[in-house]
Every structure is written in C-alpha cells, then in structure tokens.
N, C-alpha and C positions, 0 to 999 in steps of 0.2 A: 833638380830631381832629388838628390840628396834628402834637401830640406821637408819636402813631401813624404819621402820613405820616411824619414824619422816621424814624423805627426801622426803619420798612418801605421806605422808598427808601434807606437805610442803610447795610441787611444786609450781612454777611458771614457769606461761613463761617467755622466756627472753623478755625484751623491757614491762613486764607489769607495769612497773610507766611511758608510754609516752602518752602525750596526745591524747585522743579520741583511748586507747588502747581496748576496749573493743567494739567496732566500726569492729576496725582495724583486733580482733581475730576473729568475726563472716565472715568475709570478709574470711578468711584464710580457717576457719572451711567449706563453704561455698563452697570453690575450691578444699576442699578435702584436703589441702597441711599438715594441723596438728589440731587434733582436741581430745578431752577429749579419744575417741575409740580407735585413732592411737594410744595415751601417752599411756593408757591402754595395746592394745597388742603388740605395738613394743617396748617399752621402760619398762614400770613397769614387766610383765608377765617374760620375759627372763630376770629379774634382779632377780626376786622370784626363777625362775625355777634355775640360775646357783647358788645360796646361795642355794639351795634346802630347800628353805621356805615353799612349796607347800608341802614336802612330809615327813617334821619335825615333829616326837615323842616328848610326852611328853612335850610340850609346856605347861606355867601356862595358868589360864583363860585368863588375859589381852593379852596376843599373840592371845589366839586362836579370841575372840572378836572384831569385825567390830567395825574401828576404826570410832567415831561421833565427828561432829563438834561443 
C-alpha cells in the first residue's frame, strides 16, 4: 500500500519540465484529452480496484488517512 500512495501522490505528467508546460496542460485539460478527473477514474481507481486497496481490512491509520501535501 505504501508503495502505491507514494506513485499516486507522485504523479506527474509526462513532458511536465517543458516550457510553458502548464499553459500546454490547461490546453489538454480543456479538449477533454487528459485531465486531473480522467487520471483519477481511468488510471488511479482501476490500479486501487485490481490491488484491492478499496476493499483492504485492517489497514493501520496512516493507510486508511487522506494522503496531504
């Protein structure tokens, strides 16, 4: 579980060190193409769901706790 938070509070997009990259994601986000919502349900939710993180006993506090920046 650890290893999963850490990857998923992580993330980056790719290409996020080129310049005028956050220009560039609004642009993206904007067309629908990839955006914080889509990472969320195509990408993080089925990485939770096939580790069956969602439906994991007895986890300590620090698992079960909203991970803060």
């Amino acid at each position: 579980m650890r290893a999963v938070c850490d990857v998923v509070s992580t993330f980056q997009m790719p290409g996020h060190g080129i310049e005028n990259f956050t220009r560039k994601s609004v642009q993206i986000a904007m067309a629908g193409i990839y955006d914080l919502r889509i990472h969320h349900d195509e990408v993080v939710l089925p990485v939770l769901r096939n580790v069956k993180a969602l439906d994991a006993a007895g986890l300590g506090r620090p698992a079960r706790r909203p991970a803060t920046s």
